[in-house]
N, CA, C and O atoms as a GROMACS GRO file, in nm:
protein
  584
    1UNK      N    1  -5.220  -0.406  10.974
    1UNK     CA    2  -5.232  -0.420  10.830
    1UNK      C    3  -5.187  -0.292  10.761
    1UNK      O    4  -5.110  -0.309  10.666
    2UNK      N    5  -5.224  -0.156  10.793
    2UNK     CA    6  -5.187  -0.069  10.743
    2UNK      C    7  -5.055  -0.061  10.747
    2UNK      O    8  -4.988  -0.045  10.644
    3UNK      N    9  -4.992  -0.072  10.892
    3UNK     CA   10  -4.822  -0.096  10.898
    3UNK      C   11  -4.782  -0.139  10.758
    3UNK      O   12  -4.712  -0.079  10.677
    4UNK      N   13  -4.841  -0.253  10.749
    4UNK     CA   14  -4.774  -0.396  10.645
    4UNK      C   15  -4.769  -0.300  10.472
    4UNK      O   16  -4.682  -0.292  10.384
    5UNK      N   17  -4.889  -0.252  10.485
    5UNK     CA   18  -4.929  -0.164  10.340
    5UNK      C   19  -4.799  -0.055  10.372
    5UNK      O   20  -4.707  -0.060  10.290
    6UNK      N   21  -4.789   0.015  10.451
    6UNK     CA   22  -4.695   0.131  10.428
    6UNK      C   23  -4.585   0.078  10.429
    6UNK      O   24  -4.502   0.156  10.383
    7UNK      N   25  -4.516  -0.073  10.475
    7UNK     CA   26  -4.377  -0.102  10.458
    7UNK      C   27  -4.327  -0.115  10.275
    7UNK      O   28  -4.221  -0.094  10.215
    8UNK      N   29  -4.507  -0.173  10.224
    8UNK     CA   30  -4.420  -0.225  10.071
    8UNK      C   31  -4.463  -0.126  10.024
    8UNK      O   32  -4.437  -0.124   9.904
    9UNK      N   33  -4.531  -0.016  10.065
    9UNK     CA   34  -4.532   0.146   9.961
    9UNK      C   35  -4.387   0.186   9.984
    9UNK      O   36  -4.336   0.246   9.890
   10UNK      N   37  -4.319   0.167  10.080
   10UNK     CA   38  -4.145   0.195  10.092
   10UNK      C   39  -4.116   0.133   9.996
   10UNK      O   40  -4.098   0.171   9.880
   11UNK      N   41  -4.108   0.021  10.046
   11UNK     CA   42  -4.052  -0.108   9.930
   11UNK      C   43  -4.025  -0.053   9.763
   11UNK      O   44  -3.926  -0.048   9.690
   12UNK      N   45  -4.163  -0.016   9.748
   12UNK     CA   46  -4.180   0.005   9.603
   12UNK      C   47  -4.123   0.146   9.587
   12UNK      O   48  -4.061   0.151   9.481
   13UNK      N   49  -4.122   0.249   9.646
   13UNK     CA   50  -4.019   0.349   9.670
   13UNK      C   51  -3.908   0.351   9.644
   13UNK      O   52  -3.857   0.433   9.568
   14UNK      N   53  -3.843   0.252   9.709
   14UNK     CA   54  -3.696   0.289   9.715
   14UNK      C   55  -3.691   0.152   9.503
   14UNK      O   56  -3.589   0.159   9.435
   15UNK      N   57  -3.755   0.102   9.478
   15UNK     CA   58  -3.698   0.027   9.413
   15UNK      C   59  -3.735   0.101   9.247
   15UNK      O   60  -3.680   0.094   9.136
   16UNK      N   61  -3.845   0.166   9.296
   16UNK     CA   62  -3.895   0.298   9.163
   16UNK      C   63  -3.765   0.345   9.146
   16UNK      O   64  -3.699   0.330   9.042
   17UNK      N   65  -3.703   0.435   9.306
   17UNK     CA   66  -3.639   0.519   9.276
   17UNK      C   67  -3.462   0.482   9.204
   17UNK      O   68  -3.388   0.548   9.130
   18UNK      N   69  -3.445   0.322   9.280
   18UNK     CA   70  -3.309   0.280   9.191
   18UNK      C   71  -3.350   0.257   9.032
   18UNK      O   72  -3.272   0.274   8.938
   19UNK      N   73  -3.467   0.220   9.023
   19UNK     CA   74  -3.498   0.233   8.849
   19UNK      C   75  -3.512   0.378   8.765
   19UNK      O   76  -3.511   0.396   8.643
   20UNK      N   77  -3.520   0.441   8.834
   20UNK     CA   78  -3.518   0.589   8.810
   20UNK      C   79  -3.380   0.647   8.750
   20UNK      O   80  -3.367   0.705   8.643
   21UNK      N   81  -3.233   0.605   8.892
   21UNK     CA   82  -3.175   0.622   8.922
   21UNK      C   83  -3.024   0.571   8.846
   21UNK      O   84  -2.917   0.631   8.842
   22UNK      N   85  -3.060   0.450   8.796
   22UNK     CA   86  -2.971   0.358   8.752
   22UNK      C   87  -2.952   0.393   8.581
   22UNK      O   88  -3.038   0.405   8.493
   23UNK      N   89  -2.798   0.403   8.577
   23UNK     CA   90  -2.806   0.397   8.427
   23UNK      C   91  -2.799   0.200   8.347
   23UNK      O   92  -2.778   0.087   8.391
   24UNK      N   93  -2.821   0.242   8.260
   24UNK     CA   94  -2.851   0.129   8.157
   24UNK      C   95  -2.719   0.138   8.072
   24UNK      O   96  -2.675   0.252   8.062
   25UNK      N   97  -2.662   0.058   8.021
   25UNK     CA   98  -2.507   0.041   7.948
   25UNK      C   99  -2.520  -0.078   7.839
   25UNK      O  100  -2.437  -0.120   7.758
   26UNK      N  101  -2.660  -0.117   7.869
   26UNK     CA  102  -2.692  -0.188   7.751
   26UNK      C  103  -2.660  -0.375   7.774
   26UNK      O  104  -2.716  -0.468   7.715
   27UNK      N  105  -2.566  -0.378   7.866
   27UNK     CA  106  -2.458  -0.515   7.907
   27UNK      C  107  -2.570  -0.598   7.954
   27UNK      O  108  -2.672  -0.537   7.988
   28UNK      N  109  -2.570  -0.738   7.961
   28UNK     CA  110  -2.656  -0.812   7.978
   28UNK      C  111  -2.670  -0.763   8.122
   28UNK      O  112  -2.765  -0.686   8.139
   29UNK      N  113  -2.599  -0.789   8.222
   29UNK     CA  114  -2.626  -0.761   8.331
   29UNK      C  115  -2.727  -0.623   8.400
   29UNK      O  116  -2.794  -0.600   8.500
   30UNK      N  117  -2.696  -0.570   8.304
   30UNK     CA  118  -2.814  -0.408   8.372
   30UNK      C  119  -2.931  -0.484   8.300
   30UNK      O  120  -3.021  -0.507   8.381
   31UNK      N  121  -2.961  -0.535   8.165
   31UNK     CA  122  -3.062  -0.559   8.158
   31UNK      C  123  -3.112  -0.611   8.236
   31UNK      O  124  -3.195  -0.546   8.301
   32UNK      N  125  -3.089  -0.772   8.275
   32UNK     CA  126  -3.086  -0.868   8.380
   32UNK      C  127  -3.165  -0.782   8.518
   32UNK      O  128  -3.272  -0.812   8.571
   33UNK      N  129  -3.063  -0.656   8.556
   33UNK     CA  130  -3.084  -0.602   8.688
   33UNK      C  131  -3.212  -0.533   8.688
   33UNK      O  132  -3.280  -0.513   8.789
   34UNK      N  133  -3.247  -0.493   8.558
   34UNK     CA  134  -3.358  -0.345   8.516
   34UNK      C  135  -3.458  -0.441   8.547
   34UNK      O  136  -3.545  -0.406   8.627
   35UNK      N  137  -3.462  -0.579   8.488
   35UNK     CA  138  -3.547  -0.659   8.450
   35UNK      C  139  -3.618  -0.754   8.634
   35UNK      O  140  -3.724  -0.790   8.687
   36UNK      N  141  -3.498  -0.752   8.656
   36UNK     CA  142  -3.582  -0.812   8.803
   36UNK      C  143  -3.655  -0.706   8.895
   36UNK      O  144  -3.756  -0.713   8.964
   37UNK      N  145  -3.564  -0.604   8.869
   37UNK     CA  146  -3.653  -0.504   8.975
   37UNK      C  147  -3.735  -0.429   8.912
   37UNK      O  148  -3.793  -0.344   8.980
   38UNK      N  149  -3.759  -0.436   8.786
   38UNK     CA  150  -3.908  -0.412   8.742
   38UNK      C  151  -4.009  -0.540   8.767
   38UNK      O  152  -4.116  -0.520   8.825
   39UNK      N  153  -3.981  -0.645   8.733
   39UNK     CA  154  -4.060  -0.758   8.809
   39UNK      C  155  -4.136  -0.712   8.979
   39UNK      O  156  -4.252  -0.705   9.021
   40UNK      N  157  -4.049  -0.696   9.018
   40UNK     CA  158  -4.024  -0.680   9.177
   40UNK      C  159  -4.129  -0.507   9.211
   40UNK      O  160  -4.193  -0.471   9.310
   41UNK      N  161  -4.107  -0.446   9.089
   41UNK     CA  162  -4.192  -0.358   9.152
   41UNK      C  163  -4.340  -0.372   9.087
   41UNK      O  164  -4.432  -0.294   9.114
   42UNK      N  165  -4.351  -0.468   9.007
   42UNK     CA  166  -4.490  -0.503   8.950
   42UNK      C  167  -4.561  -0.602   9.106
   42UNK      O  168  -4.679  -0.596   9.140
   43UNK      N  169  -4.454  -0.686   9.176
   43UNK     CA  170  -4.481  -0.740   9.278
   43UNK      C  171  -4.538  -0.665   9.347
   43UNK      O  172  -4.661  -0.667   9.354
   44UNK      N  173  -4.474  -0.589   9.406
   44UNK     CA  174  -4.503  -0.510   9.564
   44UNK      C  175  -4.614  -0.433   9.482
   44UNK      O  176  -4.716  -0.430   9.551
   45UNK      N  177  -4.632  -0.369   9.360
   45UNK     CA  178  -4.804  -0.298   9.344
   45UNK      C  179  -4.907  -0.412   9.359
   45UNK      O  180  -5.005  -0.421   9.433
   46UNK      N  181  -4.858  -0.493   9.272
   46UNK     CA  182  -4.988  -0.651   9.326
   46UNK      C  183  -5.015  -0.601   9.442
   46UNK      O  184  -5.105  -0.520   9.460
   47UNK      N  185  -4.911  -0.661   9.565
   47UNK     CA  186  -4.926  -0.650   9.666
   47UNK      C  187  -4.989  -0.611   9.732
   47UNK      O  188  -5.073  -0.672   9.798
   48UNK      N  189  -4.959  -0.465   9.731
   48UNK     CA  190  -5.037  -0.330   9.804
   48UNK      C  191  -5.173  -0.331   9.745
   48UNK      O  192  -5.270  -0.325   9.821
   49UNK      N  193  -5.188  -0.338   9.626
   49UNK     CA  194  -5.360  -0.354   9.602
   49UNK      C  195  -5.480  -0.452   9.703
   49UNK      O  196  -5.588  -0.427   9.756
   50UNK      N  197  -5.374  -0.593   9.688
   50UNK     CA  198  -5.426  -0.678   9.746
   50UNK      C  199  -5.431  -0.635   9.864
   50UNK      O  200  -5.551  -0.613   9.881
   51UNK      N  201  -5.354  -0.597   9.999
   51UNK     CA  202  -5.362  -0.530  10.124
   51UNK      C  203  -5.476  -0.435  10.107
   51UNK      O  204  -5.581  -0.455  10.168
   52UNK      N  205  -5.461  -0.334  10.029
   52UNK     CA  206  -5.571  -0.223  10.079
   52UNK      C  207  -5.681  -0.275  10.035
   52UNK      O  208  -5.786  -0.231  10.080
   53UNK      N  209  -5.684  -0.404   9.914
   53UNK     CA  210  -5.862  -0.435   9.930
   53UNK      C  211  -5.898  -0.506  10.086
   53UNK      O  212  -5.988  -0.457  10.154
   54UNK      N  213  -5.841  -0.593  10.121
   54UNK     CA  214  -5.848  -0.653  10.222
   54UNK      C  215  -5.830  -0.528  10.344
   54UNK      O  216  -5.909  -0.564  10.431
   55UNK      N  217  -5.791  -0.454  10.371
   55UNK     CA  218  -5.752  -0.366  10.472
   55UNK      C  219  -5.886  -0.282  10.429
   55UNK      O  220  -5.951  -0.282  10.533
   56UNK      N  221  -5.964  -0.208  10.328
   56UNK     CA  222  -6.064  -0.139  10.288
   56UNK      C  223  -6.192  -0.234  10.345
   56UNK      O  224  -6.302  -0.190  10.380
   57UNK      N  225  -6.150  -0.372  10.345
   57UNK     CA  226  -6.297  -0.439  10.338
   57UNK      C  227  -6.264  -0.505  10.519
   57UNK      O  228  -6.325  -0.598  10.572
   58UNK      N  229  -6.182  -0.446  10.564
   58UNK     CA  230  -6.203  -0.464  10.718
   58UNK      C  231  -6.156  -0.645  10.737
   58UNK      O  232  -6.209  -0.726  10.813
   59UNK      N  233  -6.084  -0.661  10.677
   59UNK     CA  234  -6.028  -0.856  10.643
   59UNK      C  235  -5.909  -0.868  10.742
   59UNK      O  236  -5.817  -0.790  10.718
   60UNK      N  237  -5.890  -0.961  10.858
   60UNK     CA  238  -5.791  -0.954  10.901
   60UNK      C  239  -5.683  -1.049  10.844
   60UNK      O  240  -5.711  -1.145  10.772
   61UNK      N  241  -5.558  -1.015  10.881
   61UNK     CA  242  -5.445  -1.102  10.774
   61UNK      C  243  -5.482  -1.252  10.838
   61UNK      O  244  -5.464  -1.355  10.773
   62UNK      N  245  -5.526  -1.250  10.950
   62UNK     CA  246  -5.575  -1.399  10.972
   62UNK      C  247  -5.670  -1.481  10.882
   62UNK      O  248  -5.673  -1.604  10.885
   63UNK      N  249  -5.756  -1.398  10.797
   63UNK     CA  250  -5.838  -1.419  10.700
   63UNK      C  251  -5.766  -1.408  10.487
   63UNK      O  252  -5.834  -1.421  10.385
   64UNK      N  253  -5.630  -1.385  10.501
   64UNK     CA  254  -5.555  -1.359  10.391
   64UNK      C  255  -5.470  -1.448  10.405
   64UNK      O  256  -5.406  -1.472  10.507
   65UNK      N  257  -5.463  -1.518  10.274
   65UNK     CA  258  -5.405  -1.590  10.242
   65UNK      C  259  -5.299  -1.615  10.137
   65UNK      O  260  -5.346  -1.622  10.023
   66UNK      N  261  -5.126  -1.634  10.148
   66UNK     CA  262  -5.082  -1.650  10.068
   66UNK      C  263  -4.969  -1.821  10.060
   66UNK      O  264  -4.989  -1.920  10.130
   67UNK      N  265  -4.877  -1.810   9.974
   67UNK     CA  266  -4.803  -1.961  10.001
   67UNK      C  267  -4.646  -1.940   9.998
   67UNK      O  268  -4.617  -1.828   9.954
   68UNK      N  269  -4.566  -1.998  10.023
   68UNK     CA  270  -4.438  -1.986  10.005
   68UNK      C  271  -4.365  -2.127  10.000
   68UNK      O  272  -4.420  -2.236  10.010
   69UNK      N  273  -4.223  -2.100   9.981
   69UNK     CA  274  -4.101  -2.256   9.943
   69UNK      C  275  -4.107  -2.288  10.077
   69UNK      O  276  -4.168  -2.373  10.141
   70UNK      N  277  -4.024  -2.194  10.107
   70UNK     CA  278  -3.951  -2.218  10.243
   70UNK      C  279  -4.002  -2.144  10.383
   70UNK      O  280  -4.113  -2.092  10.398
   71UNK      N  281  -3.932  -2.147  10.450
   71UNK     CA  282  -4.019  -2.120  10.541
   71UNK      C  283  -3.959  -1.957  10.557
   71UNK      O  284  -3.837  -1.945  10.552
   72UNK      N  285  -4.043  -1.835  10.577
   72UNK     CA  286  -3.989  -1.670  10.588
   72UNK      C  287  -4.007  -1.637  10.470
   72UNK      O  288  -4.083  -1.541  10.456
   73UNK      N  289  -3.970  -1.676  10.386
   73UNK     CA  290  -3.977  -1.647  10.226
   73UNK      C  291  -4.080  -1.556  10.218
   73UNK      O  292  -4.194  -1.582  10.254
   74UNK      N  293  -4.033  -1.419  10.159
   74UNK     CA  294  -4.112  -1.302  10.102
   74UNK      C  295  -4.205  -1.385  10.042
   74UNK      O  296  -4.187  -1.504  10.016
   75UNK      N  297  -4.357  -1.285  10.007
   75UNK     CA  298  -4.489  -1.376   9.962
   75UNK      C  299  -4.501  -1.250   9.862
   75UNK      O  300  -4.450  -1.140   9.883
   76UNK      N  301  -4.566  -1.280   9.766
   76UNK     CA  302  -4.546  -1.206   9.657
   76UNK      C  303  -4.730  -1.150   9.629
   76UNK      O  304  -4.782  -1.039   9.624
   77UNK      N  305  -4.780  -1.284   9.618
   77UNK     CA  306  -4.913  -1.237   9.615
   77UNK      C  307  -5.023  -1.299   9.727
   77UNK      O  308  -5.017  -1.416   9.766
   78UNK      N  309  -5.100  -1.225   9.762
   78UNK     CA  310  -5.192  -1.266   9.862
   78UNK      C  311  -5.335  -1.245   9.846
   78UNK      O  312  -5.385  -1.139   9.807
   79UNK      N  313  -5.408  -1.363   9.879
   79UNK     CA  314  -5.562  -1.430   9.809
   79UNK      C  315  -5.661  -1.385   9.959
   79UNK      O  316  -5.631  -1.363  10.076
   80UNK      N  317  -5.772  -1.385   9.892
   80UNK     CA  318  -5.904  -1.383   9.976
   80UNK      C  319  -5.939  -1.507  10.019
   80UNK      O  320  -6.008  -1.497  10.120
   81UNK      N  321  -5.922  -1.617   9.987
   81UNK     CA  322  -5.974  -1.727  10.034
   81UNK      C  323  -5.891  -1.847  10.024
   81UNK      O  324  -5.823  -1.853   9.922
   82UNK      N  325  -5.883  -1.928  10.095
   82UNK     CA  326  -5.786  -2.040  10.117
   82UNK      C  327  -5.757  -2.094   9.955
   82UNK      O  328  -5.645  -2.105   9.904
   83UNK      N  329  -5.873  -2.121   9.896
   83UNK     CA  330  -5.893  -2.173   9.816
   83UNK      C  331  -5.818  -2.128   9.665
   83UNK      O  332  -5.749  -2.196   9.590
   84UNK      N  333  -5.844  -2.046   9.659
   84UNK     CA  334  -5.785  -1.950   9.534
   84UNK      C  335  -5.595  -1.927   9.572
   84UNK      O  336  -5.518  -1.898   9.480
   85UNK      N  337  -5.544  -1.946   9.720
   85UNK     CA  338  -5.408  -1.944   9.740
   85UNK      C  339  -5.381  -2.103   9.730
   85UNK      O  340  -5.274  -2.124   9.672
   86UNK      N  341  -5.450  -2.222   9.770
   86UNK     CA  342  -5.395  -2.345   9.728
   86UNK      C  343  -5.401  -2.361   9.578
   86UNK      O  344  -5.288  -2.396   9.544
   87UNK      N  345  -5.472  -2.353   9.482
   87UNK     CA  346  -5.500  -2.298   9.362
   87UNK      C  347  -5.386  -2.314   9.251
   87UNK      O  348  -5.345  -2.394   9.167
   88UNK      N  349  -5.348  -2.102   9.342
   88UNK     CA  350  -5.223  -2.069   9.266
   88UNK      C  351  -5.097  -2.154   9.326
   88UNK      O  352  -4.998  -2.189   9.262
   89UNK      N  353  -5.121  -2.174   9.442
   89UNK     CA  354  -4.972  -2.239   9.511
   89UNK      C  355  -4.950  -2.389   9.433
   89UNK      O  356  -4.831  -2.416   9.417
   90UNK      N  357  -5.079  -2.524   9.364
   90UNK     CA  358  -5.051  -2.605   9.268
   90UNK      C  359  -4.989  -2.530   9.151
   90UNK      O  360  -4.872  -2.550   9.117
   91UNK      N  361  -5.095  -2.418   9.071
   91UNK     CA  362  -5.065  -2.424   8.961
   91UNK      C  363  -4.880  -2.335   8.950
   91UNK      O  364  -4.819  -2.306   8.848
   92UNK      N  365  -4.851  -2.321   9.047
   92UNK     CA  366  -4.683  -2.285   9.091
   92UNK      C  367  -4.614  -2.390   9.110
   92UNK      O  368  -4.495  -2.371   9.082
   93UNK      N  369  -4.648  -2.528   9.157
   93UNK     CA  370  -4.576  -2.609   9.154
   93UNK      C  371  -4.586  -2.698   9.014
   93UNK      O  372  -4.490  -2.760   8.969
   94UNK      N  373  -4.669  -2.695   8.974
   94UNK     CA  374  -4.673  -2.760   8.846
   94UNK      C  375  -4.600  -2.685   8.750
   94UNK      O  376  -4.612  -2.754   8.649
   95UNK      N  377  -4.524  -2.573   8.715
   95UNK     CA  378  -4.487  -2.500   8.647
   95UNK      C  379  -4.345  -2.550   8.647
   95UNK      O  380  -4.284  -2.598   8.552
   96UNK      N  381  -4.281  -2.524   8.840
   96UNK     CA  382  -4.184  -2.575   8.885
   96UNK      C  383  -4.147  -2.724   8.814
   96UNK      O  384  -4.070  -2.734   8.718
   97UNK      N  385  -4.202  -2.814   8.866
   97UNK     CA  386  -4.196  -2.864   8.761
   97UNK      C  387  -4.196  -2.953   8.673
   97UNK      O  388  -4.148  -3.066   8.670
   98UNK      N  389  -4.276  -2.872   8.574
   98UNK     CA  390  -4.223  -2.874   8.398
   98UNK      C  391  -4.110  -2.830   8.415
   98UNK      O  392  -4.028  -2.907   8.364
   99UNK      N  393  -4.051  -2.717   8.475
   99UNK     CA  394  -3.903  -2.651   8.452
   99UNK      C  395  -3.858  -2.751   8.473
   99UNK      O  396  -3.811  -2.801   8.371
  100UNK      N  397  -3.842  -2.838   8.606
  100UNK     CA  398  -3.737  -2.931   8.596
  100UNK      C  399  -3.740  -3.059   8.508
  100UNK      O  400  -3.642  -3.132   8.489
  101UNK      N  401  -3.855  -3.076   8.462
  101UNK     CA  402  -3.894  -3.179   8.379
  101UNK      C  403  -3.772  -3.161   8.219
  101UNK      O  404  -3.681  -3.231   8.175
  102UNK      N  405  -3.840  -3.028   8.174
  102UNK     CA  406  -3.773  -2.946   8.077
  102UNK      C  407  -3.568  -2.958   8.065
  102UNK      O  408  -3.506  -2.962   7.959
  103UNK      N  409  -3.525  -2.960   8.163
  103UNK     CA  410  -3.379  -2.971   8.238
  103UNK      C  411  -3.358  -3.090   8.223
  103UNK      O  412  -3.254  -3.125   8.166
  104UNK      N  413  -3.471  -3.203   8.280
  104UNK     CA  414  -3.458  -3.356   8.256
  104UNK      C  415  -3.502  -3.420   8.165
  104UNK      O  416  -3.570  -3.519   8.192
  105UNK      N  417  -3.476  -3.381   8.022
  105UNK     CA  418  -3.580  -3.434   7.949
  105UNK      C  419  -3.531  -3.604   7.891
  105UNK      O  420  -3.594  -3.703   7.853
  106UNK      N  421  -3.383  -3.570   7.911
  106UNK     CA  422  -3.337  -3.725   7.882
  106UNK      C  423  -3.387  -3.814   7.958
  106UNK      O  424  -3.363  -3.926   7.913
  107UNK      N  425  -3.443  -3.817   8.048
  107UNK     CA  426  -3.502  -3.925   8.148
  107UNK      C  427  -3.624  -3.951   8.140
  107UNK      O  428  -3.715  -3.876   8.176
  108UNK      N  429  -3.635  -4.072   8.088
  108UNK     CA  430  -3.782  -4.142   8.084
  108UNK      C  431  -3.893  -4.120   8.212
  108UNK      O  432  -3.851  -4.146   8.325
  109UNK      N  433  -4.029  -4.075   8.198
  109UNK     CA  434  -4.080  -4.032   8.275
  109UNK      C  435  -4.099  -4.104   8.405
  109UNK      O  436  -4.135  -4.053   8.511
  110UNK      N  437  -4.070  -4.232   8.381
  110UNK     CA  438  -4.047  -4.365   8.521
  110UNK      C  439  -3.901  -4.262   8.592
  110UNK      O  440  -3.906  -4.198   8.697
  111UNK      N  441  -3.804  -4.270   8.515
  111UNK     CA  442  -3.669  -4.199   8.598
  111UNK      C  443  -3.714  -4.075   8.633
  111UNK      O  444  -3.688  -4.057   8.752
  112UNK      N  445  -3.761  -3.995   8.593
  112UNK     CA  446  -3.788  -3.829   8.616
  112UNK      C  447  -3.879  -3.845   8.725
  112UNK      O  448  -3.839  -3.805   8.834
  113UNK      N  449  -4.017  -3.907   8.718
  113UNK     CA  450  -4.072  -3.883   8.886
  113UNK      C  451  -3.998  -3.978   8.977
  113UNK      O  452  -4.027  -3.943   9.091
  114UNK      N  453  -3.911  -4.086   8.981
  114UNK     CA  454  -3.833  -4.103   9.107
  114UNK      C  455  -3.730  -4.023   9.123
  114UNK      O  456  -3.664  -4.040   9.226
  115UNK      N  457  -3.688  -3.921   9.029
  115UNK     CA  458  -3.600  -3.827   9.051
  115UNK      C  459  -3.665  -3.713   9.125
  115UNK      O  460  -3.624  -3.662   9.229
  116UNK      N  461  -3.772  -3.680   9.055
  116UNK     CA  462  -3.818  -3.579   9.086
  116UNK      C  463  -3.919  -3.569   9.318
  116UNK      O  464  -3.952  -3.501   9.415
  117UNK      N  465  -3.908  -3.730   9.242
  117UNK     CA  466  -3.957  -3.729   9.429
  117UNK      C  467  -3.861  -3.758   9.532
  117UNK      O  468  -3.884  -3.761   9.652
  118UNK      N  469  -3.729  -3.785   9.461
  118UNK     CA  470  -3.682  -3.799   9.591
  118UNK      C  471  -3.566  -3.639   9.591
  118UNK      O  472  -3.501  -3.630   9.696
  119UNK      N  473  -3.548  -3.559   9.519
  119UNK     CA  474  -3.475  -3.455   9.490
  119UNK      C  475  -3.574  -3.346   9.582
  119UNK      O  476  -3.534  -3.284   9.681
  120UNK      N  477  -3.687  -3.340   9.534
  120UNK     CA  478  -3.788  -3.250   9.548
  120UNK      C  479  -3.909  -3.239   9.645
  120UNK      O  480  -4.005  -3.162   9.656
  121UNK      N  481  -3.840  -3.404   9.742
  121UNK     CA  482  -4.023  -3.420   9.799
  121UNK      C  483  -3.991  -3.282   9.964
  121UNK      O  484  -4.063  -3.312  10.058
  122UNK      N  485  -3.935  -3.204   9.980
  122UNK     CA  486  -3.933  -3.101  10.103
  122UNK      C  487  -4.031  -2.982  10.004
  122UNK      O  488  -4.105  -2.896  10.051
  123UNK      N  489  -4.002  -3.012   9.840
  123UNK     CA  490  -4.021  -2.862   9.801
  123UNK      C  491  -4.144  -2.858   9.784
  123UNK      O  492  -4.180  -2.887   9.669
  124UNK      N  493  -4.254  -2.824   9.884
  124UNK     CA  494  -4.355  -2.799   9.828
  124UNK      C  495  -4.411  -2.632   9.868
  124UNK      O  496  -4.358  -2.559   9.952
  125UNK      N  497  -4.504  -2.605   9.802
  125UNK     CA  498  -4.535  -2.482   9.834
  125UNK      C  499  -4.662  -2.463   9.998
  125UNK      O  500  -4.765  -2.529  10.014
  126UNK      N  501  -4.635  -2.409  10.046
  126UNK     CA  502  -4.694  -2.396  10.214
  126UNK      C  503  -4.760  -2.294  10.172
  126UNK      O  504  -4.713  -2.189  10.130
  127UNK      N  505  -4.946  -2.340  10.191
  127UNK     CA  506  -5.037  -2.176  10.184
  127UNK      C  507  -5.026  -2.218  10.353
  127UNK      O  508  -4.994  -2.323  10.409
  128UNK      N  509  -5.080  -2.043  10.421
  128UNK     CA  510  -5.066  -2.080  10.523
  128UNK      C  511  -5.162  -1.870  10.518
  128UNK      O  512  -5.187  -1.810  10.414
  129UNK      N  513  -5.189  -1.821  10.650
  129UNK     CA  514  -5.269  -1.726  10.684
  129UNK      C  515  -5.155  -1.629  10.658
  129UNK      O  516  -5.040  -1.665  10.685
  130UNK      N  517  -5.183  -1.480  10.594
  130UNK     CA  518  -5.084  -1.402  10.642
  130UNK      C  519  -5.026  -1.324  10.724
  130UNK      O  520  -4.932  -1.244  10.715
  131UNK      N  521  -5.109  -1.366  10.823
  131UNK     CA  522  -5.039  -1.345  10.973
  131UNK      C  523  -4.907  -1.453  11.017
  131UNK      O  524  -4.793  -1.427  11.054
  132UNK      N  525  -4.969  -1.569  10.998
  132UNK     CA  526  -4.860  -1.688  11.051
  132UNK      C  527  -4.735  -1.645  10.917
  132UNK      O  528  -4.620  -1.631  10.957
  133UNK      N  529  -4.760  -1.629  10.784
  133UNK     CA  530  -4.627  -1.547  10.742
  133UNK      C  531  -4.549  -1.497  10.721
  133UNK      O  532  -4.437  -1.514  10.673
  134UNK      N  533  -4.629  -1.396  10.773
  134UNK     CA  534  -4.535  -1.249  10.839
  134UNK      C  535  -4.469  -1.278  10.952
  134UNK      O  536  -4.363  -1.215  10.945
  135UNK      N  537  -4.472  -1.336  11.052
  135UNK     CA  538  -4.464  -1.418  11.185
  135UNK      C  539  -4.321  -1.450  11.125
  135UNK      O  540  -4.221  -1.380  11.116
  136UNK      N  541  -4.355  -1.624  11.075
  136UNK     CA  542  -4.235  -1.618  10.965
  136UNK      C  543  -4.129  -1.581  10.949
  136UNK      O  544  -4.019  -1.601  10.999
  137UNK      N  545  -4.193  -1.495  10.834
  137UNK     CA  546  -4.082  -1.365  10.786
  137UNK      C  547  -3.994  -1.312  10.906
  137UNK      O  548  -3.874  -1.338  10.921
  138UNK      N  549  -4.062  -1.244  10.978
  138UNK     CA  550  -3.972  -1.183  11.082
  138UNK      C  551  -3.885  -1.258  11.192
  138UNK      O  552  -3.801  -1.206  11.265
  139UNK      N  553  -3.933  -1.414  11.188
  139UNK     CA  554  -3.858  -1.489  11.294
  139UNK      C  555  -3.739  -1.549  11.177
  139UNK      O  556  -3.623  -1.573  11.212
  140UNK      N  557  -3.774  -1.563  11.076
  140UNK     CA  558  -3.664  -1.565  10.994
  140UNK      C  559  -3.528  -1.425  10.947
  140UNK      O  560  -3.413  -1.420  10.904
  141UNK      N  561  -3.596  -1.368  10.974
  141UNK     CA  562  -3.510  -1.230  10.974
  141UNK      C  563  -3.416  -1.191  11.092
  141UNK      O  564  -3.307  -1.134  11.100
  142UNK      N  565  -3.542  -1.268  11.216
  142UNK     CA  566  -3.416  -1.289  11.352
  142UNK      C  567  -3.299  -1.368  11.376
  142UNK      O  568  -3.205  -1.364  11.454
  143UNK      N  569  -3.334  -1.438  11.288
  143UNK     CA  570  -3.289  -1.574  11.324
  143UNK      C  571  -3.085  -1.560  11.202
  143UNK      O  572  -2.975  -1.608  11.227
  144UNK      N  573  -3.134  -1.471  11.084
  144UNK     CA  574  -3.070  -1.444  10.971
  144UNK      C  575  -2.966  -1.346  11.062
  144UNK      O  576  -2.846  -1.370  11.059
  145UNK      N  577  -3.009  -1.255  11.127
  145UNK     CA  578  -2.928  -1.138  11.214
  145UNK      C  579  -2.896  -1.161  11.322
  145UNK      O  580  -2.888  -1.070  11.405
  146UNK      N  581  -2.864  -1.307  11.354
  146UNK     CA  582  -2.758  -1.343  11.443
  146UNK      C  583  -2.611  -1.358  11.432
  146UNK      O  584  -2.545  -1.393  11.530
   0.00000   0.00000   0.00000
């Protein structure tokens, strides 16, 4: 666990330091760029909080819980209890979507959920331990570096 905490104190390191680093030109695109990896480093502090409470309170990642799309997919935030990660992992798919709802709005809500179930029925969000995630992650990372 501590490993895991010191990889996204890097993480958030190197992504401080391109925000540090990077000039701004005003162009949509730097905004765009400033704008995700400030997202991204509001992520990885979530993150690390969440680790060192759980790592402070002696919690193994077998006992932490977060959700993801697909399968490896970076996890952004991670819960104390099953419950509070199925939770957020609905109220994430329900957001999802409205977005696509929002995109489909010409379609009567009879057309939009047979659209929406047969377009969408793989996409659901997977809570799962964050051990079996990380697992995951890294067999997806093997699997990517072939």
């Amino acid at each position: 666990m501590k490993e895991l905490i010191e990889d996204y104190k890097r993480k958030l390191k190197t992504v401080t330091d391109m925000l540090l680093k990077m000039k701004d030109s005003g162009s949509v695109n730097d905004i765009k760029k400033f704008e995700r990896l400030n997202t991204k480093a509001s992520e990885y502090r979530s993150f690390i909080v969440d680790l060192e409470r759980a790592y402070n309170k002696e919690i193994s990642a077998e006992d932490i819980y977060c959700f993801q799309v697909w399968y490896g997919e970076h996890m952004s935030y991670v819960y104390l209890n099953r419950e509070q990660a199925e939770k957020a992992a609905n109220e994430a798919q329900a957001v999802w979507k409205a977005s696509r709802r929002e995109v489909h709005k010409d379609m009567s809500d009879e057309q939009f959920e047979a659209y929406y179930k047969d377009q969408f029925r793989s996409f659901q969000y997977k809570v799962q331990s964050l051990d079996d995630a990380i697992r995951d992650t890294v067999d997806n990372a093997l699997i990517e570096n072939r």
